[in-house]
C-alpha positions as CSV (number, residue, x, y, z in Angstrom):
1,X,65.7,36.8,-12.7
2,X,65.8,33.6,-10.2
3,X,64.5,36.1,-7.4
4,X,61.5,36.9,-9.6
5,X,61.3,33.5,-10.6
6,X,61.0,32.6,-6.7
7,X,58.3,35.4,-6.2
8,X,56.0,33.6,-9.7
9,X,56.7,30.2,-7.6
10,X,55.3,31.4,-5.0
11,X,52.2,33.0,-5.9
12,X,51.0,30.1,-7.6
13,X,51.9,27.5,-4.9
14,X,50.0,29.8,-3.0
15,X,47.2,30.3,-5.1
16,X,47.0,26.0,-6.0
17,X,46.8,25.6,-2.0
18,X,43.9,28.2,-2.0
19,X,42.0,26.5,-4.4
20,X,42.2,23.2,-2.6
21,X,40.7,25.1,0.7
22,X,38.4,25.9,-1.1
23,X,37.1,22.6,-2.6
24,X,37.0,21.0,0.9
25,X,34.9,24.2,2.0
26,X,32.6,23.7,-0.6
27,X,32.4,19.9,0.0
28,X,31.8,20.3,4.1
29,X,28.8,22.5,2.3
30,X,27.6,20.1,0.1
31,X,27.0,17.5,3.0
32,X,25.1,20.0,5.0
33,X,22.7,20.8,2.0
34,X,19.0,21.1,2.4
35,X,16.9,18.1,1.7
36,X,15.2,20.2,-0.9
37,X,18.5,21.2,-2.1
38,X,19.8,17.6,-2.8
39,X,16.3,16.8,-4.2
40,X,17.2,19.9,-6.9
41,X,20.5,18.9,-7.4
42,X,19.6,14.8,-8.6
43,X,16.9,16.6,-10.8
44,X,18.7,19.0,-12.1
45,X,21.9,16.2,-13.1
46,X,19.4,14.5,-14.7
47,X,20.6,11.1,-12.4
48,X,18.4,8.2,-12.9
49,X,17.0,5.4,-10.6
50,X,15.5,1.6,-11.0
51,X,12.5,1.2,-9.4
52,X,11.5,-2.4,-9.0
53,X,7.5,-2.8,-8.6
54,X,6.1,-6.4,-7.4
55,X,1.9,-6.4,-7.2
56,X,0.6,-9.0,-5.7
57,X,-2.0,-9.6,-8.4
58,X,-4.3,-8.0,-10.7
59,X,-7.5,-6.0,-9.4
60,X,-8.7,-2.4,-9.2
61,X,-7.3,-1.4,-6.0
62,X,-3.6,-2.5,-6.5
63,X,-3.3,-1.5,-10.2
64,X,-4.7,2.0,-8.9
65,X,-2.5,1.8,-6.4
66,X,0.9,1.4,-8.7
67,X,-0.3,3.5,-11.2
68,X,-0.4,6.4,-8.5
69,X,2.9,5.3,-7.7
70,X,4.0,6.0,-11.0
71,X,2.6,8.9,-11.8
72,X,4.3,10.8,-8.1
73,X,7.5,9.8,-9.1
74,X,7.6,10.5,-12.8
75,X,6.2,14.2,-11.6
76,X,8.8,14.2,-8.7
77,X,11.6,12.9,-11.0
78,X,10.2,13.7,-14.6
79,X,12.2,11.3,-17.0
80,X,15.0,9.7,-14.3
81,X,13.3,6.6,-13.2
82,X,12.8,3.3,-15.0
83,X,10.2,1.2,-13.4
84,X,10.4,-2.4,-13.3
85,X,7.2,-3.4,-13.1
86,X,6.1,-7.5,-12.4
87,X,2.9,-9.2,-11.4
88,X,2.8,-12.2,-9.2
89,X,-0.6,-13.6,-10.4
90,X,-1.6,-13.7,-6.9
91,X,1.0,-16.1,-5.7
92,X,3.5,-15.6,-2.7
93,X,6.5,-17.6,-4.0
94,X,6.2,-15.7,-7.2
95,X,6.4,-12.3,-4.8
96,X,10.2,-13.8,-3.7
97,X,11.2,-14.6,-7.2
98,X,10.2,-11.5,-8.3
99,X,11.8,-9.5,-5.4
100,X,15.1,-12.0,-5.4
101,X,15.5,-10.5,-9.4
102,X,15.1,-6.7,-8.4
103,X,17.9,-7.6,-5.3
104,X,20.4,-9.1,-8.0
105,X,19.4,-6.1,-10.5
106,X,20.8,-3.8,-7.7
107,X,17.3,-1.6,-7.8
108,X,17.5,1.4,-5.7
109,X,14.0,1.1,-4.5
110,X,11.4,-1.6,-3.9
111,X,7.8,-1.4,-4.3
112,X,5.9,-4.1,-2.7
113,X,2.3,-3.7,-3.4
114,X,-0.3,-5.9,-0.7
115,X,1.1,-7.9,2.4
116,X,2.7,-11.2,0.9
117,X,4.7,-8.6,-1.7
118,X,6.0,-6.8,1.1
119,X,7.0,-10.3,3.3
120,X,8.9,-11.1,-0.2
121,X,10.9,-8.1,0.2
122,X,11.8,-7.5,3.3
123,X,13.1,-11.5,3.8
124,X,15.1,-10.5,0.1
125,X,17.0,-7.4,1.3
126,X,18.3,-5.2,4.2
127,X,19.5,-3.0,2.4
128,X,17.9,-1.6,-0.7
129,X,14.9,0.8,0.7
130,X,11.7,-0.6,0.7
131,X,7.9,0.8,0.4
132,X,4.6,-1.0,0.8
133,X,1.4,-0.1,-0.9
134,X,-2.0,-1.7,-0.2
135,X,-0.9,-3.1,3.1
136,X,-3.6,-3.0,6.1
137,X,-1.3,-3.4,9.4
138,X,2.6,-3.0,8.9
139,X,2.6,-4.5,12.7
140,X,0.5,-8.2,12.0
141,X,1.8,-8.4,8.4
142,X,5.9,-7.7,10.3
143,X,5.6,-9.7,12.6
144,X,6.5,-6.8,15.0
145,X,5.1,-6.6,18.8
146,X,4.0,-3.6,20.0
147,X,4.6,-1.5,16.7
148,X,5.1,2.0,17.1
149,X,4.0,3.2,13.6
150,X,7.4,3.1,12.4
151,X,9.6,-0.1,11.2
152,X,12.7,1.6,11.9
153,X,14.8,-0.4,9.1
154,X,14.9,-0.2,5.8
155,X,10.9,-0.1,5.0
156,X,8.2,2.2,5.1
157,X,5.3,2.7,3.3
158,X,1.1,3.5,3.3
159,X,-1.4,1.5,4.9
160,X,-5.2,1.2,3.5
161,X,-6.5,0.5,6.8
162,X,-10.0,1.8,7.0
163,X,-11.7,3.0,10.2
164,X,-12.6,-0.9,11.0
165,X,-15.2,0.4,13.7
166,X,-17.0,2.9,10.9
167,X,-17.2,-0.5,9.0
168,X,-18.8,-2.3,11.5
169,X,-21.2,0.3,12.3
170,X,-22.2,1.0,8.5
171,X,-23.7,-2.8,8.7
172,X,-25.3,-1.7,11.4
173,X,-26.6,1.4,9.9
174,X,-27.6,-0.4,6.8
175,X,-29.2,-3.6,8.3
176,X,-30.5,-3.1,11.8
177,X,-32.6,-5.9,11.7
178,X,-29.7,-8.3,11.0
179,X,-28.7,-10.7,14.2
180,X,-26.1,-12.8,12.5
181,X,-22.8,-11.4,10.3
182,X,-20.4,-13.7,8.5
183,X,-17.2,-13.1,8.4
184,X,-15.5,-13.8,4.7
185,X,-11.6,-13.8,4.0
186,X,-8.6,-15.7,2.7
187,X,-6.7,-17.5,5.8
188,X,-3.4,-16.7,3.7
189,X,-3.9,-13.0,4.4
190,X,-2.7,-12.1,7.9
191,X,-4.2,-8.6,7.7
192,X,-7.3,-9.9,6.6
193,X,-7.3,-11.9,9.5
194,X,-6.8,-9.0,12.0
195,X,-9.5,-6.7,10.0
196,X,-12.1,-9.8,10.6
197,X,-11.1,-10.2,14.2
198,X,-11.1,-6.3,14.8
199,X,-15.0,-6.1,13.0
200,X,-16.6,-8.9,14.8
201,X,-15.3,-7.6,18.0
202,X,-17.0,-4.2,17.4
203,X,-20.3,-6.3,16.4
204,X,-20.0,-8.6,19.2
205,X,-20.4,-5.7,21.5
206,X,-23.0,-4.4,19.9
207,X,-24.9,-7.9,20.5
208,X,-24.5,-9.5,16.9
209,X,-23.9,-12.4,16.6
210,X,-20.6,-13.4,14.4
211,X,-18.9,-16.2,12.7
212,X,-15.9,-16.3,10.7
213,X,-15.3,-18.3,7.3
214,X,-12.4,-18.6,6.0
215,X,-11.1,-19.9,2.4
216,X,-7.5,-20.9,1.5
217,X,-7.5,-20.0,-2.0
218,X,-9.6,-19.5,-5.4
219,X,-9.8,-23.1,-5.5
220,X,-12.3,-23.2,-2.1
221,X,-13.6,-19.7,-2.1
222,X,-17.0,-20.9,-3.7
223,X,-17.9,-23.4,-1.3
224,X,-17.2,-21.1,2.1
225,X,-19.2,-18.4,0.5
226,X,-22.1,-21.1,0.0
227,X,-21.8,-21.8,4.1
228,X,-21.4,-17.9,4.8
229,X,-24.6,-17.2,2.9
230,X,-26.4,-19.9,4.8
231,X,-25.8,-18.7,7.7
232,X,-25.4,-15.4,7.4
233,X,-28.2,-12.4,7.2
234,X,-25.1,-10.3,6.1
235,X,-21.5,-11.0,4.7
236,X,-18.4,-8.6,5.5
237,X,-15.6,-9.3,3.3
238,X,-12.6,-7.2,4.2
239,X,-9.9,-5.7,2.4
240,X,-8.9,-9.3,0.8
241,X,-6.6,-9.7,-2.4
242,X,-7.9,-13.3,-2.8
243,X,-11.9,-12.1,-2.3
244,X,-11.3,-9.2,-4.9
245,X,-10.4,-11.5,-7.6
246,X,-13.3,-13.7,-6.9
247,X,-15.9,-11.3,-6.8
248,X,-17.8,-13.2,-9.6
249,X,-17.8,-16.5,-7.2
250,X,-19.1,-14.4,-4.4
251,X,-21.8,-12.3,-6.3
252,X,-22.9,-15.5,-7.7
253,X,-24.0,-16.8,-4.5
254,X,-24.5,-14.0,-2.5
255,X,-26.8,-11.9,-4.6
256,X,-29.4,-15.4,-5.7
257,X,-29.4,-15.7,-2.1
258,X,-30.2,-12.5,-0.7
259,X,-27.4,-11.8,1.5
260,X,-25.9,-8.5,0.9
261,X,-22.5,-7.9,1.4
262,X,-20.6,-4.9,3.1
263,X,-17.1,-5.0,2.0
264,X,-13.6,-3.0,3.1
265,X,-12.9,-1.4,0.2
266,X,-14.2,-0.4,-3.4
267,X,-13.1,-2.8,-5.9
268,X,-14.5,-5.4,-3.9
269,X,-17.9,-3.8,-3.6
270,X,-18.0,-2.8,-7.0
271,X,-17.9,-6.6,-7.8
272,X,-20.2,-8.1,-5.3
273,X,-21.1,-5.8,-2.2
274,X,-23.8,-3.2,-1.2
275,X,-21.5,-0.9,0.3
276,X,-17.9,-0.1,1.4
277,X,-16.2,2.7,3.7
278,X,-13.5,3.3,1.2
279,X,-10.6,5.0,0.2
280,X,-8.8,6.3,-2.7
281,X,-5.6,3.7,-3.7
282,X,-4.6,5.3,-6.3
283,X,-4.0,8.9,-3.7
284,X,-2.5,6.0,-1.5
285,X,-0.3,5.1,-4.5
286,X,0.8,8.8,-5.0
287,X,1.6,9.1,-1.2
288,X,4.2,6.2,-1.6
289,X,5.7,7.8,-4.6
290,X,6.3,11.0,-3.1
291,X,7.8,9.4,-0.3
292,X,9.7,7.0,-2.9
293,X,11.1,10.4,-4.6
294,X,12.8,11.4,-1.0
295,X,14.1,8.4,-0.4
296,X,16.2,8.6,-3.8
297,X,17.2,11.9,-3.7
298,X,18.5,11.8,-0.1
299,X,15.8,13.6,1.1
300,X,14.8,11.5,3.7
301,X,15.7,8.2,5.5
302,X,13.3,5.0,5.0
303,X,14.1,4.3,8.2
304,X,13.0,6.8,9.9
305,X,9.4,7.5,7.8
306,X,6.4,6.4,9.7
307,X,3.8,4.4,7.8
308,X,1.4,6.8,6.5
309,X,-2.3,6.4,6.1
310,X,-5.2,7.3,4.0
311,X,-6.6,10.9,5.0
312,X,-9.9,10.5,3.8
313,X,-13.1,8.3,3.8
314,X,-16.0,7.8,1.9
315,X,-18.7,5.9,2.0
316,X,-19.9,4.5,-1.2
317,X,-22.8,1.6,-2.5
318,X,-23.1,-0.6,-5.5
319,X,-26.5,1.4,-7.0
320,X,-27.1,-2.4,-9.7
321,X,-26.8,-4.5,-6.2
322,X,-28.9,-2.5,-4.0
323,X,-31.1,-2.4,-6.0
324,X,-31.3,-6.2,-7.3
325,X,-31.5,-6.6,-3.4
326,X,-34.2,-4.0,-2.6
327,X,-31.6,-2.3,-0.3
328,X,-32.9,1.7,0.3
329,X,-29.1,3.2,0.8
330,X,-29.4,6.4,3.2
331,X,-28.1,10.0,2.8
332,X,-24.5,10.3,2.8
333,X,-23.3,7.7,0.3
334,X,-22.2,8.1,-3.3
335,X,-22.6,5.7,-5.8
336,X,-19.6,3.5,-7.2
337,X,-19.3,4.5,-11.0
């Protein structure tokens, strides 16, 4: 009886030790899983994430934009994120309060949509992952020389640059009898900055002549338009946060004036320009949630995600402006609904 007892003993000793080969097997697998197999796996358990979302301020292109964003991930990850979502009413310090809260919430992702939202973020954490949206140049709005297309920490994100030479040579195309362009933007913006710099070098060569205006805030933005439109024959407003929510100030002295206005992106000519070279924010939006869903699921490293940009252009005009301005648009361009 002992000797069979010793034999029973055995076996299972044997078997236990089998077993426990076998979970670290199946662990050393586990860590070499697919990227599309840990993306499965975090949908399948059902595990959730908190996405924290600071937007700059309210306007078409950013609220298309997050709502993109939104909609990629809840496909990607049907019913395991919670979004945190928070405006900043188009103030900076409001951007590091907001992102100082998600840091202290523990989020496991950051959106940060226009240029001072993304600053916030990247002075709040080095840690949590973090994507930009609606950002024009990751380099000038990073501080970082000679930027490769990729930050290499923990942020990445989409740009909305547009081709800034198209631009140029759509005022051109539209108004070849104009000899002097102003140049209208917030000073606060450092992207808008670069875009205006980058334009009136392209129409500089071209032999225009070029002068730049620049407003601090809302609180100044009528009276540099006033000086824009006296000197200007035509206005370029790029893509600006501060100009889209003052499209009424500028409409309301452009337009009485008669000095159309070619701006970098849709919402802002829907509110006061003639026509833009524009693309789609809420596609960008969904871009940045894709790559948002495999950054959660260990499908890919933030750090190592170049910035990604718009695919596709379009060229649209403002039909009620163009028209109150006796502008004849050419083939090509669609009207802005």
């Amino acid at each position: 009886m002992k000797k069979i007892l010793a034999v029973a003993m055995t076996a299972v000793m044997g078997l236990s030790l089998a077993a426990c080969g076998s979970s670290s097997s199946s662990s050393a697998g586990s860590s070499a899983a697919s990227a599309s197999g840990a993306s499965s796996a975090a949908s399948a358990s059902g595990e959730t994430y908190k996405v924290g979302i600071c937007q700059l301020v309210t306007h078409d292109a950013l609220d298309a934009a997050t709502q993109g964003f939104k909609d990629a991930l809840e496909e990607a990850l049907p019913g395991q994120v919670e979004f945190d979502e928070q405006n900043a009413a188009n103030d900076p310090n409001t951007c590091n309060t907001i992102v100082n809260a998600f840091v202290s919430d523990g989020v496991d992702l950051i959106l940060a949509n226009a240029t001072p939202a993304l600053q916030a973020a990247v002075a709040a954490t080095g840690d949590i992952p973090v994507l930009g949206t609606s950002v024009t140049e990751y380099g000038v709005a990073l501080n970082i020389s000679d930027f490769n297309g990729t930050v290499g920490t923990n942020v990445s994100g989409t740009s909305d640059l547009a081709p800034l030479d198209q631009q140029a040579a759509m005022i051109q195309e539209l108004f070849p009898d104009a000899q002097k362009v102003g140049l209208l933007y917030c000073s606060a913006e450092p992207n808008s900055e670069y875009q205006v710099n980058t334009v009136a070098s392209y129409l500089e060569e071209a032999g225009l002549e070029t002068e730049k205006f620049a407003f601090t805030d809302s609180n100044d933005a009528s009276a540099v338009t006033q000086s824009a439109c006296d000197y200007a024959d035509v206005i370029y407003v790029p893509t600006d946060n501060t100009a889209a929510s003052n499209t009424g100030i500028i409409n309301g002295i452009c337009q009485p004036a008669g000095v159309p206005v070619v701006a970098g992106e849709e919402g802002i000519c829907a509110g006061c320009g003639v026509a833009t070279l524009s693309i789609s924010y809420y596609d960008l939006g969904v871009a940045t949630g894709q790559m948002a869903a495999k950054i959660l699921t260990g499908e890919a490293d933030v750090s190592e995600m170049p910035i990604e940009y718009a695919p596709n252009f379009t060229k649209k005009y403002n039909p009620d402006i163009a028209e109150a301005l006796g502008v004849t648009i050419p083939e090509g361009y669609e009207p802005i609904a």
